[in-house]
N, C-alpha and C positions, 0 to 999 in steps of 0.2 A: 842533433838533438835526438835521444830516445825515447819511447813514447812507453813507458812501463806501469799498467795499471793504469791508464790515465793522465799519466802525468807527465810533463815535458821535464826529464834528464840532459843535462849537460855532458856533453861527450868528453870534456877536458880537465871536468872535476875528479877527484878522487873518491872513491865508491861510497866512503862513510860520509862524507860530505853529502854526496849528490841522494844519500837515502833520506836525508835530513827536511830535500823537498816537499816530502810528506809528509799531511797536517798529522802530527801524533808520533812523529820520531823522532828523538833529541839524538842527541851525538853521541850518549851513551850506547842506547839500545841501538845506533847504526854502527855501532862499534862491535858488538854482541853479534850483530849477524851476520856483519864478514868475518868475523873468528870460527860462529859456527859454518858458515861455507868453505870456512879456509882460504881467503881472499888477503893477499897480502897489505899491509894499511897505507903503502904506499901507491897501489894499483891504482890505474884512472878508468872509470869506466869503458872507454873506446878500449881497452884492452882486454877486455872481460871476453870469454867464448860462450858461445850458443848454451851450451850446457851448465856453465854456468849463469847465465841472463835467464834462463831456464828453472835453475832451481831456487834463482833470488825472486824470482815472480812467485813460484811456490809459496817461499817461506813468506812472503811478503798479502799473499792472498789470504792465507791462515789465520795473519793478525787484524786483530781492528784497528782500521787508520781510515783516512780521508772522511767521508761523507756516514757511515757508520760511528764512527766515532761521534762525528758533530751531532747527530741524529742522538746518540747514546746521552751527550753530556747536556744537550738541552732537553730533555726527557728527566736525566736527574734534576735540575735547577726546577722544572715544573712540579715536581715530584714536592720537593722542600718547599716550593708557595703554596702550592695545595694543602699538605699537612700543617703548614701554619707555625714552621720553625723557625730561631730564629735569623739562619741564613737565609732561609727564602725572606723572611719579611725584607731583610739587607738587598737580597738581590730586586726586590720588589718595588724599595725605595730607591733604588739607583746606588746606594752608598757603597762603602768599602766590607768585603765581608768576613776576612783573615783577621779583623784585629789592632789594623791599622788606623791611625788618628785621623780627626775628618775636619781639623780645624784648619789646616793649610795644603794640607798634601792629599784629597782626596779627587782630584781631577781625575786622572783616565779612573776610576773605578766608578765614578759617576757616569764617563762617557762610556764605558765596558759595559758595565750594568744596565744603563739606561736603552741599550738596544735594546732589552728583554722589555722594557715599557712603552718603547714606540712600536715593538714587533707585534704586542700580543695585548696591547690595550684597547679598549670597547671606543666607537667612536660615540663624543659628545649627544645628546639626544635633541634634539630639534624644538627649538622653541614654538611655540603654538602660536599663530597668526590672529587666530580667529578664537573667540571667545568661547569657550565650551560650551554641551548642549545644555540646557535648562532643563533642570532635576527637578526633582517633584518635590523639595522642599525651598523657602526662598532662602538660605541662610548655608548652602552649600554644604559641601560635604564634611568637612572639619569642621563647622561649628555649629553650637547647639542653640536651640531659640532660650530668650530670656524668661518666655514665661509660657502658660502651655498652649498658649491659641496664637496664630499667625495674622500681624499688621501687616498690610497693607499701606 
């Protein structure tokens, strides 16, 4: 196993593959960066040289991936609840937010989404035990007396 950036690499994978371990890079763009190293697409990582493992750490530093990334794309999602759009209100309700119909087939974007409502929702407020203090009028805060002098 190689430990590149944080991340545990499989020494028996092929390099476009084994780039793909990281959160933020599809097959494409792990395709795109052994062309730009000149890495052939057949190569397995255990066959890679210093200098090369060397300047795929480079290119690999450059980019936003792993924990930047995450940091980045839940920062936009907050961004959209905040401003009161209507993908945040979707992200906000747990629902589906591309478009997609919600009459039978909206399970994982409830369970996708709804992390963001167990992650960053307010906890419930504490019922009162005890009966609040005694205010200085007998008919509480929200209501108003019936006439202008106080019974007793």
């Amino acid at each position: 196993m190689l430990l590149l950036l944080g991340v545990n690499l499989p020494d028996q994978k092929v390099v476009s593959v084994a780039l793909t371990y990281f959160y933020g890079i599809g097959p494409l763009t792990a395709r795109k960066v052994c062309s730009r190293l000149s890495i052939h697409r057949e190569c397995k990582l255990s066959e890679l040289t210093e200098g090369q493992l060397n300047q795929l750490s480079s290119v690999l530093s450059e980019m936003t991936i792993e924990n930047d990334l995450k940091r980045q794309v839940s920062a936009n999602v907050l961004h959209l609840r905040e401003i009161g759009t209507y993908v945040g209100k979707r992200h906000a309700m747990g629902m589906p937010v591309h478009g997609q119909r919600t009459r039978n087939n909206s399970k994982t974007a409830k369970k996708l989404n709804g992390q963001w409502l167990r992650k960053y929702s307010t906890p419930a407020r504490p019922l009162l035990s005890s009966p609040p203090p005694p205010s200085s009028s007998a008919f509480g805060i929200f209501q108003a007396p019936l006439s202008g002098r106080q019974q007793w």
